[in-house]
C-alpha positions in Angstrom: 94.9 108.0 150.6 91.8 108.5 148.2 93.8 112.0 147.2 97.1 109.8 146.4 95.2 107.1 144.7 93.2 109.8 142.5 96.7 111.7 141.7 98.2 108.8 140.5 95.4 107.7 138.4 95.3 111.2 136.7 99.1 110.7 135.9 98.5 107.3 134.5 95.5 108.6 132.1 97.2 111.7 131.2 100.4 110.1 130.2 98.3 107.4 128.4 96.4 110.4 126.6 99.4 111.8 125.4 101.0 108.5 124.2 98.0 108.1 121.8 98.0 111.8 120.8 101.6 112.2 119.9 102.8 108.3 118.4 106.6 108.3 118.1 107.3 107.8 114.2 110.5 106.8 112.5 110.5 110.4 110.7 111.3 112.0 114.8 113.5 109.7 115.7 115.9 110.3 112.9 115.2 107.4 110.8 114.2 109.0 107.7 116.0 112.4 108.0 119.4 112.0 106.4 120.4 112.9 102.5 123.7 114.2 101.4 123.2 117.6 101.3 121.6 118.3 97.5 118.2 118.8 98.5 116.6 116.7 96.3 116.4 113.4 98.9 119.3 111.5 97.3 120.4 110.5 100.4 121.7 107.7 102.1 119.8 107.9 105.1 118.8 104.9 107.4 115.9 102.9 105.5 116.3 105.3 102.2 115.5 108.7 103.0 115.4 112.1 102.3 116.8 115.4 103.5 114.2 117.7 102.3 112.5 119.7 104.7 108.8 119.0 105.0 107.6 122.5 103.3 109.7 121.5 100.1 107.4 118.5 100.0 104.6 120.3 98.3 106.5 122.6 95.4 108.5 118.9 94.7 105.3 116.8 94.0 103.1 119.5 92.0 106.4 119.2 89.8 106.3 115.1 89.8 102.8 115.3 89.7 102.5 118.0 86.5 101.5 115.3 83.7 99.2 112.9 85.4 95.2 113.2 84.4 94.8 111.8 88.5 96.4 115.4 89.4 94.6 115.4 93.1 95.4 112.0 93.9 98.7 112.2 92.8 99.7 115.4 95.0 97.9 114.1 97.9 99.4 110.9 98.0 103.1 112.5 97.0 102.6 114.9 99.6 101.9 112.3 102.2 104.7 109.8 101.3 107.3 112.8 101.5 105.9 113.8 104.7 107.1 110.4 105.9 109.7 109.7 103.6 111.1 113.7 103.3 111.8 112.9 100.0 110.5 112.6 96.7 112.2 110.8 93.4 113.1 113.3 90.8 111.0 113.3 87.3 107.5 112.9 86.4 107.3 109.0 86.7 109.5 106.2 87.9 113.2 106.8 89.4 112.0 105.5 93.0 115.1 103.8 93.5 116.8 107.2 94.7 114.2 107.3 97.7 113.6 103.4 99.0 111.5 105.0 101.7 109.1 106.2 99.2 109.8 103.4 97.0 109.6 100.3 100.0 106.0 101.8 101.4 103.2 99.8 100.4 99.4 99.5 100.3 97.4 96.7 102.4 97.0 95.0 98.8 101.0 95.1 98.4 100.9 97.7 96.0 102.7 100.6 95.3 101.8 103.6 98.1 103.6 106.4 96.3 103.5 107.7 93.0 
């Protein structure tokens, strides 16, 4: 019984383990992953996302990025909210209304998450 008993409570911490390693996230479910097919993240997914793949994410913000004197800050942040988002508003400034994903995610202060 003490072999069962230790078995089960492997199971229990190893699925546990994995549920904290590998968090389910909108993005794998589908949620964030539709567009209509341009590649620039125009689409009408569910909740405003993109359909760019996540290694477009990095040539699209160094372009949105280009002009801004907070370059690093700029392409990090860009790069994260496409990661999540998979999609990134065309131009150097503004014109977030074309991804709400990007545009809808916020800081703890209510601000603005994306640039």
């Amino acid at each position: 019984m003490t072999t069962t008993k230790a078995v089960v409570s492997f199971l229990v911490l190893a699925l546990l383990l994995l549920a904290v390693t590998f968090p389910m996230q909108e993005v794998a479910a589908g949620g964030y992953g539709k567009g209509n097919g341009n590649g620039n993240g125009n689409g009408n997914g569910n909740g405003g996302g993109g359909n760019l793949n996540p290694w477009d994410c990095s040539p699209k913000c160094a372009q949105r990025c280009s002009k801004t004197q907070y370059h690093k800050a700029c392409i990090t942040l860009c790069n994260k909210c496409c990661a999540k988002c998979l999609c990134v508003p065309p131009g150097f400034y503004g014109n977030k209304g074309v991804c709400p994903c990007y545009n809808n995610w916020k800081t703890k202060e209510g601000g603005p998450k994306c640039p």
